[in-house]
Backbone bond lengths (Angstrom), bond angles and torsions (degrees), N, CA, C in turn:
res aa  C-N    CA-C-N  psi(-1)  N-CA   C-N-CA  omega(-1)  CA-C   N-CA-C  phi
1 X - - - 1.442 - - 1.531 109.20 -
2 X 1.573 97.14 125.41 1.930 90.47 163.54 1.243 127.37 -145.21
3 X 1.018 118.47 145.85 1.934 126.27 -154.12 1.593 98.53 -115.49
4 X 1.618 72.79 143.62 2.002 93.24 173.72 1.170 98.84 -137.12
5 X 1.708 104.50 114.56 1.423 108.65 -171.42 1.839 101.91 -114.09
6 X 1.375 112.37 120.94 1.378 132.04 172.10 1.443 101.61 -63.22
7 X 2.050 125.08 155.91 0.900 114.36 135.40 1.575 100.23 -174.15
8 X 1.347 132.23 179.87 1.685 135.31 -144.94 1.508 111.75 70.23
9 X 0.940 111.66 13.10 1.781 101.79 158.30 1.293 111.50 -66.94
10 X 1.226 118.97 174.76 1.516 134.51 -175.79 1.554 123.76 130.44
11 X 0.895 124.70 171.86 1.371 145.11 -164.22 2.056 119.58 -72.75
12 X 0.715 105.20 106.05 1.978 118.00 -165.81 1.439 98.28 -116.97
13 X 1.059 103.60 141.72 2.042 125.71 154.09 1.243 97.47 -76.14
14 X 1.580 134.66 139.41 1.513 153.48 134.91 1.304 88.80 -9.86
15 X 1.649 103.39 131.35 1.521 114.58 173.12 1.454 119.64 78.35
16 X 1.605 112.17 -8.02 1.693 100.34 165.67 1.627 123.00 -92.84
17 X 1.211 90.03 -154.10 1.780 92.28 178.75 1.037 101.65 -131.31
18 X 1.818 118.37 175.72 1.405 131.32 -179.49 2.022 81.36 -169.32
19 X 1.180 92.38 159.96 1.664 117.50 -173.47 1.968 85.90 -146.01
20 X 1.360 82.44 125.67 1.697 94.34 178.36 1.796 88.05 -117.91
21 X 1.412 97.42 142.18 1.828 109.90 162.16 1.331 101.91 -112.41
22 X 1.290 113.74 152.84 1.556 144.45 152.55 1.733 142.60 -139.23
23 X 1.314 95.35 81.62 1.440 152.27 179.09 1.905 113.85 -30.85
24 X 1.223 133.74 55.90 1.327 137.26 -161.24 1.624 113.63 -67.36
25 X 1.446 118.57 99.55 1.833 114.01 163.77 1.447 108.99 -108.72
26 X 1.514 87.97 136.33 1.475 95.10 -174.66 1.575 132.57 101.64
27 X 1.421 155.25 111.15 1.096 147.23 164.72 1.664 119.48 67.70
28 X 1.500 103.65 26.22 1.507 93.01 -178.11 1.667 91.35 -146.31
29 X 1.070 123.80 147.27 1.697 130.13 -136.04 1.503 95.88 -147.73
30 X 1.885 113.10 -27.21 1.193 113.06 164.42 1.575 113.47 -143.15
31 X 1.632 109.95 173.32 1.458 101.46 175.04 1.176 109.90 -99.70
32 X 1.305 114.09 -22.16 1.847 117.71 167.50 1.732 114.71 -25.11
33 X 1.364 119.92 111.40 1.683 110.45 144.87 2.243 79.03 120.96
34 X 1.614 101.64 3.34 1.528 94.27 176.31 0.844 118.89 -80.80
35 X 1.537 143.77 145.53 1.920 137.68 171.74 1.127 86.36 -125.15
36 X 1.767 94.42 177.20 1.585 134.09 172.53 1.366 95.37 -119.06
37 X 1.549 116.38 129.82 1.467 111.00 -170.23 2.123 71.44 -128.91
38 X 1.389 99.26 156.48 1.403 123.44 152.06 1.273 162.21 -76.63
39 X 1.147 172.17 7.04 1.387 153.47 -69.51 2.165 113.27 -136.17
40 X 1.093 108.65 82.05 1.044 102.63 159.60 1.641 134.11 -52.23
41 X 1.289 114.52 159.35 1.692 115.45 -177.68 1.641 99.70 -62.67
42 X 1.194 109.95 122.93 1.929 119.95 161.80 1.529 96.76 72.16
43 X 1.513 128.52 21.10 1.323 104.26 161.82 1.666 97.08 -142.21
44 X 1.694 122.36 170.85 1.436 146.54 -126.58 2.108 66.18 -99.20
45 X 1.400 92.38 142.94 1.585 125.77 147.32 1.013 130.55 -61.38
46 X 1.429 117.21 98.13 1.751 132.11 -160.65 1.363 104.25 -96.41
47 X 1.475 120.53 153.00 1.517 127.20 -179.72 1.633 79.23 -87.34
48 X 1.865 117.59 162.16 1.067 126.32 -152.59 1.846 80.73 -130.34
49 X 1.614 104.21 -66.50 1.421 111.90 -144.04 1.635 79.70 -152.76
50 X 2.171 114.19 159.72 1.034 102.98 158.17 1.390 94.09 -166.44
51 X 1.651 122.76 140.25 1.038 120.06 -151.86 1.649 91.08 -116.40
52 X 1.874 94.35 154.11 1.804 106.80 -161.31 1.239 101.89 -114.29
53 X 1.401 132.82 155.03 1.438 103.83 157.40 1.599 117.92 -96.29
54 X 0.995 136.85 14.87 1.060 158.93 134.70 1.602 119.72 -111.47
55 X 1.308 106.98 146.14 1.609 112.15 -160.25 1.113 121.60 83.95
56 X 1.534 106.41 162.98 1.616 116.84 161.51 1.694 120.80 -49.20
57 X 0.897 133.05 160.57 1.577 119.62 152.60 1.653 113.14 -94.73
58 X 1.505 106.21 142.35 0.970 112.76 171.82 1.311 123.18 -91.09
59 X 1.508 108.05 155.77 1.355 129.27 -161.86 1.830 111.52 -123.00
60 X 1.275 125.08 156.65 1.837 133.56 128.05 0.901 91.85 -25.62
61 X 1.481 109.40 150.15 1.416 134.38 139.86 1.799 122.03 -67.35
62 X 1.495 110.53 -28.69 1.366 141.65 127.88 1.212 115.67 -4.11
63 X 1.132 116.86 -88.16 1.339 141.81 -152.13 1.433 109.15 -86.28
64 X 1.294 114.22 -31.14 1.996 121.48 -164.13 1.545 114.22 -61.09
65 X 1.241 103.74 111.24 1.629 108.66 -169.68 0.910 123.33 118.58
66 X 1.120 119.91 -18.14 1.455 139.39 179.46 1.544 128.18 -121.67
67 X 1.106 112.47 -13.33 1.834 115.06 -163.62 1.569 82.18 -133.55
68 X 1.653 113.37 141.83 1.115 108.17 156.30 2.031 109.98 -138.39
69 X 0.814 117.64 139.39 1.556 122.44 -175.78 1.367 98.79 -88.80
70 X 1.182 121.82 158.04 1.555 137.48 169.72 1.512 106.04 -176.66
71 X 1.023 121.81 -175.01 1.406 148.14 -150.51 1.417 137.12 147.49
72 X 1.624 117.69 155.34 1.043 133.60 -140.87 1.547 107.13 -145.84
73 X 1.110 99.28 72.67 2.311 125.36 -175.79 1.593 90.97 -24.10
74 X 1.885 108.03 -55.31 1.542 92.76 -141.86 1.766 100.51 -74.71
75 X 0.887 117.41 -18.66 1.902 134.46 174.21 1.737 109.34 -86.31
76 X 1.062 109.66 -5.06 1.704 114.29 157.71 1.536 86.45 51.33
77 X 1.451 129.82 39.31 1.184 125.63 162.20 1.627 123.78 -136.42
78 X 1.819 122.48 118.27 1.133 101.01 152.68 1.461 138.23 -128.60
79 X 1.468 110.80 -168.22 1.449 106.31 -153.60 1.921 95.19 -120.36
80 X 1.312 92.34 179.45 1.487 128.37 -157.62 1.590 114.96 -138.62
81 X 1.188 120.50 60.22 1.285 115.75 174.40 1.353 126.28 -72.20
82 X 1.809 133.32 103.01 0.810 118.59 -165.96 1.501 111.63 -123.38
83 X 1.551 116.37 101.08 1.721 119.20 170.47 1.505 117.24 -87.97
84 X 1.609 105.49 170.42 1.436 122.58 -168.83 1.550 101.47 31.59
85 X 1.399 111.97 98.12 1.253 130.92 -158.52 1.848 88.28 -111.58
86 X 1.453 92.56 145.34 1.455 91.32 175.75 1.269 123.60 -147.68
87 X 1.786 147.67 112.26 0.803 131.13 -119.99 1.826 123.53 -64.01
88 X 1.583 116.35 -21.47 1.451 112.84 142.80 1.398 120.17 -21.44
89 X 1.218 109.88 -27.25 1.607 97.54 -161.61 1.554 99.52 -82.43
90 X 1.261 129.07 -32.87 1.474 130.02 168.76 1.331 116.74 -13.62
91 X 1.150 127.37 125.83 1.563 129.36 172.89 1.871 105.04 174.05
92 X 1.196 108.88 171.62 1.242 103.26 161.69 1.936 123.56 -99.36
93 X 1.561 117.41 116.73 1.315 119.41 -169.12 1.556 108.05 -63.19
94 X 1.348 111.83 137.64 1.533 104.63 177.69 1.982 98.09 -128.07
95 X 0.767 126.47 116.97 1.628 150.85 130.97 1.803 109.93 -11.46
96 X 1.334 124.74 102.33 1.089 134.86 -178.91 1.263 127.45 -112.01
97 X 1.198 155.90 125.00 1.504 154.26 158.67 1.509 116.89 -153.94
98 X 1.287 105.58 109.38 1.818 135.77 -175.33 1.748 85.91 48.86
99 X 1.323 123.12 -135.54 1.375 102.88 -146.37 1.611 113.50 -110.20
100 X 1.710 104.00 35.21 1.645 118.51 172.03 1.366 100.14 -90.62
101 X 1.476 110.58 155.56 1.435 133.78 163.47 1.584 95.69 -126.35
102 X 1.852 94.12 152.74 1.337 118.31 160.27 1.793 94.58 -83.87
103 X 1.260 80.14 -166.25 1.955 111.34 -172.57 1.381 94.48 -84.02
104 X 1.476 118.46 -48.69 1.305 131.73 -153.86 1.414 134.40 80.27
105 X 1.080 116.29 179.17 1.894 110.12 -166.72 1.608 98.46 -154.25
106 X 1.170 78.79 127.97 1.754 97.52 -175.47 1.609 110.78 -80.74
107 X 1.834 104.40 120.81 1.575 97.85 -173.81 1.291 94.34 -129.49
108 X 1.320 103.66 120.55 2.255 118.51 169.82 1.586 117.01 -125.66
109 X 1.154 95.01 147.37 1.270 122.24 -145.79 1.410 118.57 -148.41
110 X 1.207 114.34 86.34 1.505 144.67 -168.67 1.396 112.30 -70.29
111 X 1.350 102.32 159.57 1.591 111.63 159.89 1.153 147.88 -106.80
């Protein structure tokens, strides 16, 4: 069994920030090949961000400029830095690596 536990979701004014973590126990040896996928109410689950161990990480077209992924192998944890937040960005964040999901963390974002 292995868990991907989301968390820093919560509630922002247009234009703030939030940093989401996602926390790996169990069966994962690296953070390479992890994303932040999305899911708004009544629409399809978008890849967000996804970190390489070689290369850039990829991003939304959405998101570019604003969201940055990183991580930290020896803490089997990574992060989600997300500024100038805009209420699009609302959805619940879900935590990805090969074919585990987190719970996810609900991030809203007002006007």
């Amino acid at each position: 069994q292995v868990w991907l536990v989301e968390s820093g979701g919560g509630s922002v004014q247009a234009g703030g920030s939030l940093r989401l973590s996602c926390a790996a126990s169990g069966g994962f040896g690296s953070i390479y090949g992890r994303a932040w996928y999305r899911q708004a109410p009544g629409k399809q689950r978008e890849l967000v961000a996804r970190i390489y161990r070689i290369g850039t990480p990829a991003y939304a077209d959405s998101v570019k400029g604003r969201f940055t992924i990183s991580g930290d192998n020896a803490k089997n944890t990574v992060y989600l830095q997300m500024n100038s937040l805009k209420p699009e960005d609302t959805a619940v964040y879900y935590c990805n690596q090969d074919e585990d999901w987190g719970q996810g963390t609900q991030v809203t974002v007002s006007s």
